[in-house]
N, C-alpha and C positions, 0 to 999 in steps of 0.2 A: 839261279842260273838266269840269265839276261843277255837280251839279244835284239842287235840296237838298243843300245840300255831303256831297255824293256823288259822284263819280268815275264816270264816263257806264261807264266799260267794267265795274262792278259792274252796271250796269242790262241789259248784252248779258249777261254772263254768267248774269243771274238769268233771263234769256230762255232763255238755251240750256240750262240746267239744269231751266228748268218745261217745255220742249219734252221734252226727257227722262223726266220724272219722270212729265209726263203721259202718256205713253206707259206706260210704267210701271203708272202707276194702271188705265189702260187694261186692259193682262195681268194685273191681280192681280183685276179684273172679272171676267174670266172664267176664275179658275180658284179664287178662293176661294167662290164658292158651289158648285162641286164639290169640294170637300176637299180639292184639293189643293195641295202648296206653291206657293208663289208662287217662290220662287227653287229650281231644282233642277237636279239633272245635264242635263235634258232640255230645257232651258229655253230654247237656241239651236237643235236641231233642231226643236222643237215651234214654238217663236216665228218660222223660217224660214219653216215651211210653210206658217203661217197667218198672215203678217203682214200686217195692212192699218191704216196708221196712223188712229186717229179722230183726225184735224185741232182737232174742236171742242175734246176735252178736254184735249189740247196747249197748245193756244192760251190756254185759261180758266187753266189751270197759269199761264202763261207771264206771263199778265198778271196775275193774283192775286201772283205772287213778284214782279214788279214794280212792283205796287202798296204792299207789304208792306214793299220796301226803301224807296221812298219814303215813305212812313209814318213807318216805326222808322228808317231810317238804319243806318248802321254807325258803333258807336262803337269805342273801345278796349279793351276788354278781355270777356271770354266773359261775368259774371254781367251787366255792361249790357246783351249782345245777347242776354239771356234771352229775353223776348217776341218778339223776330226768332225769331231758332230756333226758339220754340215752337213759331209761328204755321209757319215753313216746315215742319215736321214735320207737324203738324197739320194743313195743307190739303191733302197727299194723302188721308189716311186720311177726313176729312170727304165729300170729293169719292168716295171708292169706297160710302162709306157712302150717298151721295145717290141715286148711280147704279145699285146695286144694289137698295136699298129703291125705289126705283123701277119696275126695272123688273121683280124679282123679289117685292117686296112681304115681305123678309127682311134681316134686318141680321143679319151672323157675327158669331157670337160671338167668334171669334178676332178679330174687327176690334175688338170691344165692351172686350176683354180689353187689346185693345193700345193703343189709347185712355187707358185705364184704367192701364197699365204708367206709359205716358210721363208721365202726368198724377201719379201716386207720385213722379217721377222728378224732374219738374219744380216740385214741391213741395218736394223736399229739396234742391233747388237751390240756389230763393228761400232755402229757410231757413236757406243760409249767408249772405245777406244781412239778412236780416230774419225774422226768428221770428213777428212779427204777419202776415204776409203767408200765410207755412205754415200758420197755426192755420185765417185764413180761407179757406184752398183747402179745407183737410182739412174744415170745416166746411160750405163748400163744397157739396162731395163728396159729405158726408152727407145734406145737405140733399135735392140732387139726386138722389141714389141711393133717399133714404126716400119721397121722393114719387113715381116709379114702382113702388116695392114696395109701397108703399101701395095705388095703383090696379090693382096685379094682386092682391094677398090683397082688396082688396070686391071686387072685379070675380069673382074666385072664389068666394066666400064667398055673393051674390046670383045667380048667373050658376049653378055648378054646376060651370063649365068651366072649360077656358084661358082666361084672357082678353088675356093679355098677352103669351104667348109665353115666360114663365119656369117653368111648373108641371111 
């Protein structure tokens, strides 16, 4: 059975993979604004004691990776399912970024950085497909990078202070 010719049990599996992942995003909520790793020796003792699944963010996983294959599809070969990939990689890390500046009113830098790794990574991807496509990410990139530096050096430079969170 197939739907957007997709194959129904790709659509369970993206299910039971965003139920996971969301979990996931869940534990690295609460332990990257305290410093610490997200995956470590302690990770099954500590994650036993304290485990209480958040449903919501499970769920929002579960349906965003579902959405996503319906969207993109699964095609043949890795550089086609570029955009798939990206986007699954990419809605955890969005989703801890949401939740944390939210309720800490702080985005990690290590989130900021990793973001930022994949986004290098997935540049030189594309650009074994396409060269025009790499030039406009990295351009991108700059764009987007230069106008928040932008607004924290005035914001400094008028202000006297922080204004941004990079100084």
């Amino acid at each position: 059975m197939y739907f957007n010719d997709v194959h129904i049990a790709y659509y369970v599996v993206a299910v039971i993979i965003g139920l996971i992942v969301g979990q996931m995003v869940d534990w690295a909520n609460k332990r990257l604004p305290e410093y610490k790793n997200v995956i470590s020796k302690d990770i099954f003792s500590e994650y036993k004691m304290n485990f209480k699944p958040n449903y919501i963010l499970m769920l929002l996983t579960a349906i965003i990776y579902v959405f996503l294959i319906y969207k993109f599809g699964i095609r043949s070969t890795i550089i086609e399912n570029l955009d798939l990939i990206k986007y699954l990689i990419l809605t955890p890390m969005l989703l801890s970024v949401f939740v944390i500046d939210f309720k800490l009113q702080i985005i990690p830098n290590r989130l900021n950085l990793t973001i930022f790794e994949f986004g290098l990574i997935f540049a030189f991807l594309y650009g074994l497909s396409n060269v025009a496509i790499t030039i406009n990410m990295f351009l991108g990139m700059i764009a987007g990078g230069g106008i928040f530096l932008l607004i924290t050096l005035l914001g400094g430079v008028f202000y006297r202070k922080r204004s941004h969170g990079i100084w």
